[in-house]
N, C-alpha and C positions, 0 to 999 in steps of 0.2 A: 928781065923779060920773063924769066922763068914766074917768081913772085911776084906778077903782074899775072899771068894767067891761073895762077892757084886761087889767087885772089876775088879774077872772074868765077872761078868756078865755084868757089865758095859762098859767095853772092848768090848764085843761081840756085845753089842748093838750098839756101836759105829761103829764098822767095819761095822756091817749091815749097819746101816745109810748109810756110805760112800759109799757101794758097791753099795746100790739102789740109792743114788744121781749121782753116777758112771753110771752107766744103764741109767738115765733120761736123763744126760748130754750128752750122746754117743748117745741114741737115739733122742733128741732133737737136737745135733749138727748134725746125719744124715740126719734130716728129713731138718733144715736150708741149708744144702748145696747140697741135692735134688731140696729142691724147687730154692734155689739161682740159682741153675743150670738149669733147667725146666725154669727160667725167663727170664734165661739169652740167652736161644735157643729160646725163647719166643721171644722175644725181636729182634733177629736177625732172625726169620724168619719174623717179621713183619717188619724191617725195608728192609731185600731183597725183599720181596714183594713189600716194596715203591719204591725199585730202580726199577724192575720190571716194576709196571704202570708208575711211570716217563719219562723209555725209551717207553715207548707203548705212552704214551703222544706226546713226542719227532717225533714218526712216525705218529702220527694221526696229529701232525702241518706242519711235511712237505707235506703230500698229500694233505693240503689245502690249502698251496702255489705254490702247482704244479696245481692243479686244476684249482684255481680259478688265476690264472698266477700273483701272488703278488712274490715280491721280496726276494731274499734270494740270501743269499750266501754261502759255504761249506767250511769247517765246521763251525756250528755256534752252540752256545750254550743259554740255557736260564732257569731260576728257577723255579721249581714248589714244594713248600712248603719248610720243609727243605731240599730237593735235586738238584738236579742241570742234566740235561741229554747235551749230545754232538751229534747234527746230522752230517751226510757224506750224503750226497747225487751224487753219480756218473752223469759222462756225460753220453748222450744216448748213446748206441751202438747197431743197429739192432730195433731200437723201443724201447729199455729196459730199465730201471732206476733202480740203486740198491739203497737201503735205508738203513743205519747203525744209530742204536740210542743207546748209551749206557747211562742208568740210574746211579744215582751215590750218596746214602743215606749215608751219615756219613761210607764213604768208603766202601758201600757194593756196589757193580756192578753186574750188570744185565746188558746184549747185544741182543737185536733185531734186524734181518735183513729181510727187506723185495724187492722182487721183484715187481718193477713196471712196463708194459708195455703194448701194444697195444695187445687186446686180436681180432681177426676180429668177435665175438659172437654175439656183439653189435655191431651196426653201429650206428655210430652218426658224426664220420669225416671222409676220402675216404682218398688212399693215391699213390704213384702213386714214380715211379721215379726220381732221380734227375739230370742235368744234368750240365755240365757247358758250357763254352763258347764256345767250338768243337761244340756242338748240338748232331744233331741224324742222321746217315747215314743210309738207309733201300733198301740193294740190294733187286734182282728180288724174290720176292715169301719168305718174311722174316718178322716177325709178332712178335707185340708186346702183351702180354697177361696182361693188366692192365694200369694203369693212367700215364702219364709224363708230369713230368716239365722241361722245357728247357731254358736256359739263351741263346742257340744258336739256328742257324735255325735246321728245322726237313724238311729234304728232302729224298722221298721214292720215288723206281720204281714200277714200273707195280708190280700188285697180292701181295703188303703191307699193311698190316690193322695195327691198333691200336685199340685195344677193345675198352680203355675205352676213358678218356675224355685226351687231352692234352692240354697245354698252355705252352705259348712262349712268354718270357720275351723279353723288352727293343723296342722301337721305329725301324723300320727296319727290323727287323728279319720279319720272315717267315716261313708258312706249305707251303711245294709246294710236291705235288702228289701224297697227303697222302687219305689214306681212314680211319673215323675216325667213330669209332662205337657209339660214345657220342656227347660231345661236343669237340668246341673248340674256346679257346681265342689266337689272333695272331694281330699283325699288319697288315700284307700283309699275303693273303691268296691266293695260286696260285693251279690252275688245283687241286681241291682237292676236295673229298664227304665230306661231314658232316653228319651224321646222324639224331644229337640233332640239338643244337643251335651255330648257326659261331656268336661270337661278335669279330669284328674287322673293323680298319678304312678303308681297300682298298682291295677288292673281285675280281679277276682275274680267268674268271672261275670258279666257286665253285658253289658247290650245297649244301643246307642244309634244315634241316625244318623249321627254323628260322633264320633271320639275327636281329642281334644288334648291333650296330653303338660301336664300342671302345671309351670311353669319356676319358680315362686316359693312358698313359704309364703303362702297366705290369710293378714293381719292380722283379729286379734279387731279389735271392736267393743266399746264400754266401752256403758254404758247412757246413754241422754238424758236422765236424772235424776240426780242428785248425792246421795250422802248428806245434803252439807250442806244441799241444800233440803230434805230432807224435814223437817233439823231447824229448820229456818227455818219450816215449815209450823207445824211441830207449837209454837214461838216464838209463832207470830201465833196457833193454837187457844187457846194456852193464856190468852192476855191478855186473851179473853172468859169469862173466871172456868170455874170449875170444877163438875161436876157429880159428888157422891162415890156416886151408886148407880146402878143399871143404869136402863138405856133406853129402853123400852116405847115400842110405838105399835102400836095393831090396830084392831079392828074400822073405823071410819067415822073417824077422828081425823086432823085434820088439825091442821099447825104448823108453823109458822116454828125455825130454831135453828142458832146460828152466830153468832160464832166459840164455840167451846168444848171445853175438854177431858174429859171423860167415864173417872171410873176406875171403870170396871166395864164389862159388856157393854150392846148395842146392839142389839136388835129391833124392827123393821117390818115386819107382817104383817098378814094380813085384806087388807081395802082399805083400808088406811092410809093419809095424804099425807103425806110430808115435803118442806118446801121449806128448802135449804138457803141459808142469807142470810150465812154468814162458812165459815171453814177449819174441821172439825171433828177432832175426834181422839180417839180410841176407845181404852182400854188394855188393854180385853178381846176379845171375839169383837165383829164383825159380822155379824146375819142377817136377809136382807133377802127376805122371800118373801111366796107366796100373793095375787100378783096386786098388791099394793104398787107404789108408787108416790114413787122419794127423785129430789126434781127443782131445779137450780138455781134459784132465787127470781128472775125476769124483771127486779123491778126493783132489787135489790140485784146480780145479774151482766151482766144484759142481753147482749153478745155474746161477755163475758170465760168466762174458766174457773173451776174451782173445784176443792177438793180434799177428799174423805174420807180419813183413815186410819186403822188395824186395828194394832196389834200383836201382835192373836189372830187366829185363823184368820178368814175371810169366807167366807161362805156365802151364794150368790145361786142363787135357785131358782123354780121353781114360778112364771113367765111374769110375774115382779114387772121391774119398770124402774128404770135408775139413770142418769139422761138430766143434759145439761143445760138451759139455757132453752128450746129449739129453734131459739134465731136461730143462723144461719150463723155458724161459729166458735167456740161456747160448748159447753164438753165436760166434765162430770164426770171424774174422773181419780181413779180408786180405787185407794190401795196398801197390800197388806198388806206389814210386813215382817217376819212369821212366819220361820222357816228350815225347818218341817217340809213332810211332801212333799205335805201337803195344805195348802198357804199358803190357798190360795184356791180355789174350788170352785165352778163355774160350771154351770149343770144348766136343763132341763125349760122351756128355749127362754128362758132370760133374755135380755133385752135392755141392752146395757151400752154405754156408748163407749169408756172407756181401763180396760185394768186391769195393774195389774205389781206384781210380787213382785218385788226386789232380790236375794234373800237365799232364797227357798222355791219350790218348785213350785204351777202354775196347772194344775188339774183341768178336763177340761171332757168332761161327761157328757150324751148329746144333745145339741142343738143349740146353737149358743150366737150371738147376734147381736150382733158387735163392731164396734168401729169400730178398736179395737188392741188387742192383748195383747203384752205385755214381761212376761218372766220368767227368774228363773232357769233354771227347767226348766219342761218343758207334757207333762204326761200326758194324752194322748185315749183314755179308755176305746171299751169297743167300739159299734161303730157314730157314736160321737160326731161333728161337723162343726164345725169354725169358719168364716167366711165371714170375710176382712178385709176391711174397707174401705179399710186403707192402713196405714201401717209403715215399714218402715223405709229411704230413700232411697238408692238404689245403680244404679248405671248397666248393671249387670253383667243385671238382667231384663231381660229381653224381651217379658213378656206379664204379663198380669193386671192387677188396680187401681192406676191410675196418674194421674200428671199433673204439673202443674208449678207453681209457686209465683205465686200472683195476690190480686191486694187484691179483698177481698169483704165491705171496710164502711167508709165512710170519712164521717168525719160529724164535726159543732163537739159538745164538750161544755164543762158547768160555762158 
């Protein structure tokens, strides 16, 4: 009996044992695979934070090859510690640069996007116009509100100003009749005021406050668009399928469209909305009037750019808008590349940001409210006005809309 209850009690001790090593064991295997776990978010939030600063690296090496004009190429990549980031750097459009850096730590990813562009806050470069080998045509009493550069000549009538400074490329060319609120660089300078400073080799008539003798040939200027992007544009329209009849949109209608190619013409009129959400491409006319409304899509561009294009004439009229999202940065960019001398046709106070012709002349009849115009040639009928907002960088102004190059959007996406 005795050794029957030692037995129990032995038993019992035992159990105990087991059940409290039981409990140590549960609680010591919880507390291991808390903290495992706690180390292990540990761990991956430190190493997302290295892909993080990696891509912030990533954007702080491309601003100081855009700054300081060292060489690069897009996309390009390079190591910092154990990670590795990938820059994008866009072409300009409107002044704008986007900047894409994505960080890249033992597979953890982090994406920075930042806008780069010409802010007018600071002046430190002027900018002005750009023009191609058309030049500049300026009927009676028609006025330019800012700087131009011209590969062609610049010939104005009677009651024609130019605010700011112009120059005119290539041996030969010529300012004839212009009135010139700054300076001006030219070859042949004929029947023209000068305000500022005339440097040029042969004065035909002209008045100015200074002359300086031309020691060299003005170098043309090529345009800041490429053929090949346009055909690259026209590459990414067309791979949102095809549209084979023309384009309607009036009275109240609003819609989304993009990417897409469109063979036929293009109409938005009445009060129409279009928001554009991809590249679009047009193989016949574009006419965008009557108070109309074609606007980058917020949440398909948000501060990027976007691209319409025309291979028929463009017609914008009648106080209609061709904007893009309105955040800083984000600029529709309209090109016709017609070759007739009405490429494009700008009237009755449109409201536009980029527009260029390659290849044809830019009309602009009354007012016209840009943010830039690039063209072969620009005919200002009479009384007409452009107002630039900015154009084309040259250290050679002295006056008008200006500024210098600063980051005005920097933020994680994806």
């Amino acid at each position: 009996m005795l050794n029957s209850q030692k037995n129990q009690k032995g038993f019992a001790a035992f159990y105990i044992t087991l059940l409290i090593m039981a409990v140590i064991l549960g609680i010591a295997g919880s507390i291991f695979i808390s903290t495992w776990g706690e180390q292990k978010i540990s761990g991956n939030i430190v190493k997302s934070s290295q892909a993080y600063y990696t891509a912030e690296a990533g954007i702080e090496d491309a601003l100081l090859r855009l700054e300081k004009d060292m060489n690069w190429s897009s996309p390009y990549t390079f190591n910092l510690g154990n990670g590795s980031t990938t820059v994008t750097i866009s072409d300009i459009i409107g002044g704008s640069r986007t900047i894409t850096s994505e960080g890249n730590v033992l597979n953890r990813l982090r994406k920075i996007a930042v806008v780069y562009e010409v802010s007018t806050e600071k002046t430190s470069f002027y900018y002005g116009a750009q023009v191609g080998e058309g030049g500049i045509l300026m009927d009676d009493g028609s006025a330019i509100y800012g700087n131009v550069f011209s590969n062609g000549n610049i010939v104005a009538g009677p009651n024609t100003e130019i605010t700011g400074t112009a120059k005119v490329a290539k041996t030969g060319n010529k300012i004839d009749g212009a009135t010139i609120g700054n300076d001006a660089y030219v070859d042949i300078c004929e029947n023209s005021n000068i305000s500022g400073t005339l440097t040029s080799s042969t004065t035909i008539i002209c008045s100015a406050a200074e002359f300086v003798l031309l020691s060299e040939e003005i170098a043309t200027t090529s345009f800041p668009i490429s053929q090949q992007e346009i055909d690259d544009w026209k590459t990414e329209a067309a791979s949102g399928g095809t549209i084979s009849t023309d384009y309607i949109l009036q009275g109240t209608q609003e819609t989304s469209l993009g990417p897409k190619k469109i063979e036929g013409n293009m109409i938005i009129q009445d009060k129409a909305k279009l928001y554009i959400i991809g590249t679009i491409w047009v193989t016949g006319t574009i006419t965008i009037q009557n108070q109309s409304v074609v606007r980058l899509d917020q949440e398909a561009y948000g501060s990027l750019s976007g691209v319409l294009i025309g291979d028929g004439v463009i017609t914008l009229q009648n106080a209609a808008k061709a904007l893009g999202t309105g955040e800083e940065g984000s600029y529709l960019l309209i090109i016709s590349t017609n070759t007739s001398d009405s490429a494009l046709t700008i009237q009755d106070s449109f409201e536009a940001d980029i527009l260029f012709t390659p290849n044809g002349w830019i009309v602009i009849q009354n007012t016209a409210d840009t943010r830039e115009v690039t063209g072969y040639g620009i005919h200002l009928k009479n009384n007409a006005e452009i107002i630039y907002e900015m154009g084309l960088e040259d250290t050679s102004f002295t006056s008008g809309p200006g500024g210098s190059w600063k980051v005005t959007s920097w933020k994680e996406i994806e």
